[in-house]
C-alpha positions as CSV (number, residue, x, y, z in Angstrom):
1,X,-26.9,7.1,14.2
2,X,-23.4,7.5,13.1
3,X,-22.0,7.5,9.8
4,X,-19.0,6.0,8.6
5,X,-16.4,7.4,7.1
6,X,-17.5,6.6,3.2
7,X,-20.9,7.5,3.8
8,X,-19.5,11.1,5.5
9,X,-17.1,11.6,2.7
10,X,-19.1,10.7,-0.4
11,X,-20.7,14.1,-0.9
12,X,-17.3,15.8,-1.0
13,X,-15.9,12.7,-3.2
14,X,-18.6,13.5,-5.4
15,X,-18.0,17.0,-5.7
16,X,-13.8,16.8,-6.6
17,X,-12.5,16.9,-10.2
18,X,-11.5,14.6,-12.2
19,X,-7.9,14.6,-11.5
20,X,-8.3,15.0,-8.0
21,X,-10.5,12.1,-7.8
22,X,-7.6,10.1,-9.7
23,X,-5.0,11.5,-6.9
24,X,-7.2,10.0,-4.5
25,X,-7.5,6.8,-5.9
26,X,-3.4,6.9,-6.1
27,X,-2.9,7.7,-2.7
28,X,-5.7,5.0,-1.6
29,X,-3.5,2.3,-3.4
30,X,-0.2,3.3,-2.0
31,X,-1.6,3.8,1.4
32,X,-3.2,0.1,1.4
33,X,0.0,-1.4,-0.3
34,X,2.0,0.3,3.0
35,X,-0.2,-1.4,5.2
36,X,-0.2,-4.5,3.3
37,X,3.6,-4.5,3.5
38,X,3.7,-3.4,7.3
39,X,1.5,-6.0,8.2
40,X,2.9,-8.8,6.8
41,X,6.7,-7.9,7.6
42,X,5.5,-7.5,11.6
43,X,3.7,-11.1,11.3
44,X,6.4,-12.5,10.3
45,X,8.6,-10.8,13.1
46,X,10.8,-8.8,10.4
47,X,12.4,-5.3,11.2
48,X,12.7,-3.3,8.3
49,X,16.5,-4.2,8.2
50,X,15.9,-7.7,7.9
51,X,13.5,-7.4,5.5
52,X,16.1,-5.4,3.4
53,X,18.5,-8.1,4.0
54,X,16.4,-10.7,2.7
55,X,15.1,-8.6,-0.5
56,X,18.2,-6.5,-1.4
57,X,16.1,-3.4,-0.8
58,X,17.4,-0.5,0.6
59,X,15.6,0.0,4.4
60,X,15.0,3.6,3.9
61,X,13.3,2.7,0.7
62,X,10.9,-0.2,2.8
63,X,10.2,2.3,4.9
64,X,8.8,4.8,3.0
65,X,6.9,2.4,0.6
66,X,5.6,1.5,4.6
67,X,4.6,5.0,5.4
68,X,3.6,5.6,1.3
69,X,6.0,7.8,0.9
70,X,7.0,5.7,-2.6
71,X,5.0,3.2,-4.0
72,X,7.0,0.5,-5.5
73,X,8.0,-0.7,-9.3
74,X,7.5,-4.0,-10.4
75,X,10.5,-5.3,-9.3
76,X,10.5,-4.3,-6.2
77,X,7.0,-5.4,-5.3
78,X,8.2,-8.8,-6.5
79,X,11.2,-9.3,-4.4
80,X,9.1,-7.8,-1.5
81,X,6.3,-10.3,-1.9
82,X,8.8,-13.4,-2.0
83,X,10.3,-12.1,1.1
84,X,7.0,-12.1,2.9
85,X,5.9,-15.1,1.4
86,X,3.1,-13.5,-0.3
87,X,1.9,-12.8,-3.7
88,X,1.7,-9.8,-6.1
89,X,-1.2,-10.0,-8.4
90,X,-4.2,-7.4,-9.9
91,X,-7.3,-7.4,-8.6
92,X,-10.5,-6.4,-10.3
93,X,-11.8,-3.5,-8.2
94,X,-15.3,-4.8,-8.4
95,X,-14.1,-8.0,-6.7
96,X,-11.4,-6.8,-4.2
């Protein structure tokens, strides 16, 4: 039977450091926001230049929070979620 990816990983994941384990976990939350953001923008139909139109947000800068490249302040996750009609709030890990 095949394994999914978690279940192949969790030995290695197990095995890391402590700080590599928190890289991981940094690169997991910029590399879901990207999507996130992605997402959204093509359901709504945006290009990346509209989308900077409408937040004031440079494109080169959407797209590499889209390809998590950067992952956003505050600010900027703000003025991205009002453009896509969404909304930026914390999550309990447990529950997410």
């Amino acid at each position: 039977m095949a394994r999914s990816y978690e279940e192949a990983s969790a030995t290695r994941r197990a095995r890391l450091p402590i700080a590599a384990r928190s890289d991981r976990a940094v690169f997991e939350q910029t590399y879901r926001l990207a999507v996130q953001v992605m997402e959204r923008r093509e359901l709504l139909g945006l290009t990346q230049t509209e989308l900077a139109q409408k937040t004031g947000i440079d494109q080169g800068d959407i797209s590499r929070i889209e390809r998590g490249s950067i992952f956003p302040n505050e600010k900027t996750l703000l003025r991205l979620a009002d453009a896509l009609g969404a909304e930026w709030r914390m999550v309990d890990k447990a529950t997410a």
